[in-house]
C-alpha positions as CSV (number, residue, x, y, z in Angstrom):
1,X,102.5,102.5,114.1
2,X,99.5,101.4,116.1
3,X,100.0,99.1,119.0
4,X,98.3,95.7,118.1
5,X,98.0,93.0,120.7
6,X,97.1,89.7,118.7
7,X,96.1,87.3,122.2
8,X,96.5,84.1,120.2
9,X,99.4,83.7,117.3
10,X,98.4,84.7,113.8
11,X,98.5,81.1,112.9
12,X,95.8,79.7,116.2
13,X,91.9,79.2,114.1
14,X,91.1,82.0,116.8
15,X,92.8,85.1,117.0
16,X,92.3,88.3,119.2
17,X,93.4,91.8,118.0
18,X,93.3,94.9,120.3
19,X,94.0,98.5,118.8
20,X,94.7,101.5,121.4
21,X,95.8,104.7,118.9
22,X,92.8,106.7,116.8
23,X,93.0,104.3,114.1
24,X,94.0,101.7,112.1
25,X,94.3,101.2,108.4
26,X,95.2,98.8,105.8
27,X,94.7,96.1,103.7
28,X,94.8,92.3,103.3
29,X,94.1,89.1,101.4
30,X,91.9,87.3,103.1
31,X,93.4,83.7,102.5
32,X,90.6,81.9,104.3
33,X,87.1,82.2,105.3
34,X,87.3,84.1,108.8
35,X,83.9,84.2,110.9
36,X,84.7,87.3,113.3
37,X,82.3,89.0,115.8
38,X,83.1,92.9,116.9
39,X,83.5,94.0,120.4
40,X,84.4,97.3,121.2
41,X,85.3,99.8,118.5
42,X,84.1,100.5,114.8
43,X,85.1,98.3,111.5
44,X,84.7,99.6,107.8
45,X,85.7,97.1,105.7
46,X,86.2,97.9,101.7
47,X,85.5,94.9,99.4
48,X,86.0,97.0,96.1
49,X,82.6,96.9,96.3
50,X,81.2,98.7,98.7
51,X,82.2,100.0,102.2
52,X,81.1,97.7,105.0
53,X,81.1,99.1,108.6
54,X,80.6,96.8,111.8
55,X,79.8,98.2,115.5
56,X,80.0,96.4,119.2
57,X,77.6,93.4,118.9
58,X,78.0,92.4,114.8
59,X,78.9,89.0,113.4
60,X,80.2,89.1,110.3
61,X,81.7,86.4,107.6
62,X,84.5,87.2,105.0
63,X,85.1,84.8,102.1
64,X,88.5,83.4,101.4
65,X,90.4,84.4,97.8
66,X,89.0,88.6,98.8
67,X,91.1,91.4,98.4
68,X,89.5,93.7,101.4
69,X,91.0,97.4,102.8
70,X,89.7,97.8,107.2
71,X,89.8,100.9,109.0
72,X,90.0,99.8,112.8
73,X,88.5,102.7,114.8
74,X,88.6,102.5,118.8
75,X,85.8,104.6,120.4
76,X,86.9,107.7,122.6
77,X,89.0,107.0,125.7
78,X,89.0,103.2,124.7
79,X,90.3,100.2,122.8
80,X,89.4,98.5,119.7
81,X,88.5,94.8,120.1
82,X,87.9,92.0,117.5
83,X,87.7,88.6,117.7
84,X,88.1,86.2,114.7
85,X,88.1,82.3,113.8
86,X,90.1,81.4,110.8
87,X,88.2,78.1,108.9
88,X,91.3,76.6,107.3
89,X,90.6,74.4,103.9
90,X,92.1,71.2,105.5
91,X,89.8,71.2,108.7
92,X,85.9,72.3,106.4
93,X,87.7,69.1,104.0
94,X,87.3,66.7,107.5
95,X,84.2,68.5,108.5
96,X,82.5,68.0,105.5
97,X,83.5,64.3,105.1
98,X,82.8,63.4,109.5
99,X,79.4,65.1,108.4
100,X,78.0,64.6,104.8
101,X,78.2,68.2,103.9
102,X,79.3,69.3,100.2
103,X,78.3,72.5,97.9
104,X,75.1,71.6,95.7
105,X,74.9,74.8,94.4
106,X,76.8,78.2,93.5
107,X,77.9,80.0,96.4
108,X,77.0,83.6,97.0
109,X,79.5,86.1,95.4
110,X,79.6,88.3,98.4
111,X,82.8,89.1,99.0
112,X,81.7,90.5,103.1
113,X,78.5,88.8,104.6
114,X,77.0,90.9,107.7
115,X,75.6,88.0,109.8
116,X,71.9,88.8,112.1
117,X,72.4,88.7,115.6
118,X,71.5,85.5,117.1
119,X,71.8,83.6,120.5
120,X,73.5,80.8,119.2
121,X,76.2,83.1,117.6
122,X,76.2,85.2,121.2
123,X,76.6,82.2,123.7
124,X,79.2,81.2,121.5
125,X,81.6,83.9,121.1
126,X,81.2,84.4,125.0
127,X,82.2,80.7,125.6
128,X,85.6,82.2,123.9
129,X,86.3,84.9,126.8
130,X,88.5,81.7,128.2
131,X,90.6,81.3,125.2
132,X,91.5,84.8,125.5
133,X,94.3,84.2,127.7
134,X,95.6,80.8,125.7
135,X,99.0,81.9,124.5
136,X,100.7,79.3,125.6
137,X,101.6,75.8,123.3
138,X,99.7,73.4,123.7
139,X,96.3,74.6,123.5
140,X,95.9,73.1,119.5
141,X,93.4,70.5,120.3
142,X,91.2,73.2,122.3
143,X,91.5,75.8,119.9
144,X,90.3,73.7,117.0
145,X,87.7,72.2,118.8
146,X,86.1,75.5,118.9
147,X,86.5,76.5,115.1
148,X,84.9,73.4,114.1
149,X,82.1,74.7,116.6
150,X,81.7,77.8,114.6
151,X,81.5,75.9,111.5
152,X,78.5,73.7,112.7
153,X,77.3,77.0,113.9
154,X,77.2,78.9,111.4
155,X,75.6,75.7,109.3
156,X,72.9,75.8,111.9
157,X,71.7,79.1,111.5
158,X,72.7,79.8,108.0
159,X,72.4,76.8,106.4
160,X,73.1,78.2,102.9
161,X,76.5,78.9,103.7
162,X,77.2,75.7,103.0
163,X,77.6,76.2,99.3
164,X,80.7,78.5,100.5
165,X,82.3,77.1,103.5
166,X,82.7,73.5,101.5
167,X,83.7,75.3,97.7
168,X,87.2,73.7,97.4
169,X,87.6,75.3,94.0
170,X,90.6,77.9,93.0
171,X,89.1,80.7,91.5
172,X,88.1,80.6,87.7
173,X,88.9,82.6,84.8
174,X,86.8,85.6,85.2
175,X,86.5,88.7,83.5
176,X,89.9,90.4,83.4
177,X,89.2,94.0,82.8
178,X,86.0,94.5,84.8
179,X,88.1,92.7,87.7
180,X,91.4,95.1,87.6
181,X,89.1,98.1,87.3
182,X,87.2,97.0,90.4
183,X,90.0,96.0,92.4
184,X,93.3,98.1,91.0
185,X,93.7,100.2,94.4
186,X,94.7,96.8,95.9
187,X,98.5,96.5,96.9
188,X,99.3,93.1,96.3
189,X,101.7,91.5,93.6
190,X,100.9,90.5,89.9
191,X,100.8,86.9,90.8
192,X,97.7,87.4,93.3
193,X,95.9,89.1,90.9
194,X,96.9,86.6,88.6
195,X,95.6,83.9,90.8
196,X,92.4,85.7,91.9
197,X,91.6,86.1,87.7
198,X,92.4,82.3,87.6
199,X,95.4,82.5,85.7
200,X,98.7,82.0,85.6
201,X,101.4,84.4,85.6
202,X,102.5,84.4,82.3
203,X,98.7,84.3,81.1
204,X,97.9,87.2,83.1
205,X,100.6,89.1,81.6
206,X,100.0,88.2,78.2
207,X,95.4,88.7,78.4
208,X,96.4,91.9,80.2
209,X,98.2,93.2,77.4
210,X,95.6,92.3,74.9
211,X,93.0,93.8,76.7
212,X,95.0,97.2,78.1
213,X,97.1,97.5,75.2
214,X,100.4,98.0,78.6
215,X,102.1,96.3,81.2
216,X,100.3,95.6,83.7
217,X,102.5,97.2,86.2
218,X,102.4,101.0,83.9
219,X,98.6,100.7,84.1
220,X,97.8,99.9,87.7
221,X,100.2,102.9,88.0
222,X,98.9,105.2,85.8
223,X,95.4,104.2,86.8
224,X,95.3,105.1,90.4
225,X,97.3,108.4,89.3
226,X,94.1,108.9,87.6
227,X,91.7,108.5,90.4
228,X,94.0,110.0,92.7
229,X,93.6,113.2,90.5
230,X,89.9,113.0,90.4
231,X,90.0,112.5,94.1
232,X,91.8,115.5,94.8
233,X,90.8,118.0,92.1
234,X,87.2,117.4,92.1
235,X,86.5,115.8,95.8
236,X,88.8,118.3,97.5
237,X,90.5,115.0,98.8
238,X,94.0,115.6,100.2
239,X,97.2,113.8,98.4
240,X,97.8,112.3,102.7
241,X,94.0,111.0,102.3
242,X,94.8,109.3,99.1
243,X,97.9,107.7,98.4
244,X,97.8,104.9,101.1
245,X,94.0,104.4,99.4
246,X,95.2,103.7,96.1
247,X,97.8,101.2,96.6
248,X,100.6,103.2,96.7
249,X,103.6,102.5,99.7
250,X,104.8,106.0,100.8
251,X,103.7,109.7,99.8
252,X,107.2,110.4,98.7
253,X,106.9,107.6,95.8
254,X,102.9,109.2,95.0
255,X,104.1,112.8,95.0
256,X,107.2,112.4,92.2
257,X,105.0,110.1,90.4
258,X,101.9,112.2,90.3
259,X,104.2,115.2,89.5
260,X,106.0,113.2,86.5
261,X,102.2,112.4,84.9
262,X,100.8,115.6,85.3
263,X,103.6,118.0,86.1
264,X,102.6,119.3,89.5
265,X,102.9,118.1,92.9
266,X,99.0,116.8,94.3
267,X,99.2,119.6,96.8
268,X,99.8,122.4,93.9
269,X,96.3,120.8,91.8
């Protein structure tokens, strides 16, 4: 496992992370909006989408509800270094009320927003060399003093990013099967997908079938099997490049199900 130095807890608005191996990989829900500025290092970030990749000096904005696979890359010799401010839905609520702001309009479906440089952005994210070192209780007040800074901020020099920070809305019911054909790679339970379609559980289930004509846990199975085969047959991809890409835990668990569906082992296609 990589060792990953978080200077302020996962729960602080602003949060720290340090990677020192060769890299870095995963995947997350992003449960709220996170405004983040890279320092040292390379980021590729996968929204289902397309494949995002952030060097020393970028600001970029990620949109809560997102399904989103990183690569965290540290440059020769050296360290990989983000910094990120989480924008909780309780604090835009008071900011948008102390202020007067509200969405007017649809927000932008972009799941990843690369943000330009600019000095508003830079003289801000070094006021935060300080806050580094703030691991210790206490430090609340401060901490969210300087997310609501980034939220006036990032109103200030792109004002239409309004119609997202103060969108209060769960998702809607949205296209089921273009959705799960974008996003089936994704390692996350039933019920997020389920939420992220905006639907319940049981209605997920029950659309799924309709639509897929199988559980929904057979076909996001059988479905990355699939890609994983195309992958590897006709990209040359190896089954070590793959498995951890299409949402499965352990190469163990992809090699006997791969070799169940097509009777070989990835390595022998």
């Amino acid at each position: 496992m990589p060792e990953a130095v978080n200077k302020v807890s996962k729960s602080a608005p602003i949060v720290y992370s340090c990677y020192y191996t060769r890299n870095h990989e995963g995947e997350q829900f992003v449960k709220e909006h996170v405004f983040s500025y890279q320092l040292t290092g390379t980021l590729f970030l996968n929204d289902g989408d397309k494949v995002h990749t952030f060097n020393p000096g970028d600001f970029r904005f990620c949109k809560r509800n997102s399904l989103v696979k990183f690569t965290k890359l540290p440059p020769a010799q050296g360290e990989f270094k983000s910094v990120s401010i989480y924008l909780d839905q309780e604090a835009l609520r008071e900011i948008g009320m102390e202020y007067g702001y509200k969405a007017d309009g649809p927000a932008a479906d972009d799941v990843i927003v690369p943000l330009k440089s600019d000095i508003l952005y830079e003289s801000y994210m070094n006021s935060l060399r300080p806050y580094e070192q703030l691991q210790q209780p206490g430090n609340d007040k401060l901490l969210s003093l300087k997310m609501r800074e980034a939220v006036l901020l990032l109103l200030q020099v792109n004002p239409e990013m309004k119609n997202v920070l103060f969108d209060f809305t769960d998702p809607g019911k949205i296209d089921l099967e273009a959705f799960m054909n974008r996003n089936f790679h994704f390692n996350v339970e039933l019920k997020r997908f389920a939420y992220l379609t905006g639907r319940s559980l049981a209605t997920f289930k029950r659309d799924f079938e309709k639509i897929f004509h199988s559980s929904p846990s057979r076909w996001l199975q059988q479905r990355r099997l699939q890609e994983a085969h195309y992958l590897i047959k006709e990209k040359g991809a190896a089954p070590s490049e793959v498995y951890l890409e299409l949402g499965f835990q352990d190469l163990s668990h992809f090699s006997f199900a791969f070799k169940k569906m097509y009777g070989k082992a990835p390595s022998r296609i």
